[in-house]
N, C-alpha and C positions, 0 to 999 in steps of 0.2 A: 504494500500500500504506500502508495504515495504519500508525502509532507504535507500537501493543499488536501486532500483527502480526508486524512487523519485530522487535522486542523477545523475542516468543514465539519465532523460526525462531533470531534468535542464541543465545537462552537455549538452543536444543533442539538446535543444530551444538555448540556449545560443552561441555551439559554430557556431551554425547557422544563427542567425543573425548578430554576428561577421564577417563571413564570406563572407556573402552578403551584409555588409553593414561596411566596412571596414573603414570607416571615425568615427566610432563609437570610434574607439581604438586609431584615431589619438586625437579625442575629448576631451575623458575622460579617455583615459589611464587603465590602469589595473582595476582600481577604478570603472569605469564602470561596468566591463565585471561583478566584483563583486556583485556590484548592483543587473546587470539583475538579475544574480542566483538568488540573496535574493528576487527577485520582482517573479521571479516566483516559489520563493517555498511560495510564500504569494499568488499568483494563486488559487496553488495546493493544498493549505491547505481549503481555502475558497469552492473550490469546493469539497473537503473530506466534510466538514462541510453542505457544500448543499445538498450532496447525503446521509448523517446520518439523516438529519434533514427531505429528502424526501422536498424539498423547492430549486426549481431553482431559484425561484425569487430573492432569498439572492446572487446566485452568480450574477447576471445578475445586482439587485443592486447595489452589489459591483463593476461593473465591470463600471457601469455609474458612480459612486463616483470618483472612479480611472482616469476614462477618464476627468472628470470634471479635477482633483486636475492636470493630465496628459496636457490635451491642455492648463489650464493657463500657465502652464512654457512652453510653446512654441511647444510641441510635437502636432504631430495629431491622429485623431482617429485610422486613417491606423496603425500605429503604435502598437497598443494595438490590433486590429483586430492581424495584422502579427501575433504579439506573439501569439496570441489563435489557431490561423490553427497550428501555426507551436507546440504547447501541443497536437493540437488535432492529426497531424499525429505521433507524438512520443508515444501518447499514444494507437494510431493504433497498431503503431507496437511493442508495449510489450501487449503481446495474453494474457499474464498469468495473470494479475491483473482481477479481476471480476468484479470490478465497471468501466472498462474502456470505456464502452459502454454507460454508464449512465455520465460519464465526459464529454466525445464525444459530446455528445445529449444535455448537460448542456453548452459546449463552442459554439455550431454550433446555440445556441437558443441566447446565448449573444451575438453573432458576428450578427447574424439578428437584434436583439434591438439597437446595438450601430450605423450600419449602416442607421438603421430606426427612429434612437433617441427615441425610443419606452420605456414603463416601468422606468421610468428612477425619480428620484426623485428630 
């Protein structure tokens, strides 16, 4: 995946949970919104490395480590869930990437595990 790519899916996860959840920005301010990006170019990276390596389980690992280190400071699963639908339709809608389908099929199998506390270490 290209830099403008990745760039457009964080810009379009990010200002989307912004928007629908607008006490975010009262919360943590600019600083936040920052964060998200950087958390989910740490997603997108991890899930690059899942579909190189042919191993969802690494992303889906990772996504239980996350949620673990995630719900002790106070967040919930839902949380982490939102963000992955909301990669996985961003990355519906950019056709031209060719592992998009293997991302898709790699967030839709975490978002099952984390709901199901499944695979999880």
């Amino acid at each position: 995946m290209n830099k403008v790519t990745m760039n457009e899916i964080i810009e379009e996860v990010t200002e989307g949970i912004y928007k629908d959840y607008p006490v975010l920005l009262e919360k943590y301010g600019e600083l936040g919104r920052q964060k998200c990006r950087e958390d989910n170019e740490h997603h997108i990276k991890h899930l690059q490395t899942a579909v190189s390596m042919v191993d969802e389980k690494f992303f889906i690992d990772y996504a239980h480590w996350l949620n673990g280190i995630l719900t002790s400071r106070g967040m919930k699963t839902e949380h982490l869930v939102d963000n992955f639908e909301r990669l996985q339709v961003a990355f519906n809608k950019a056709e031209t990437e060719e592992n998009n389908k293997d991302y898709i099929n790699i967030l839709k199998n975490a978002i099952y595990s984390l709901k199901h506390k499944e695979n999880h270490i």
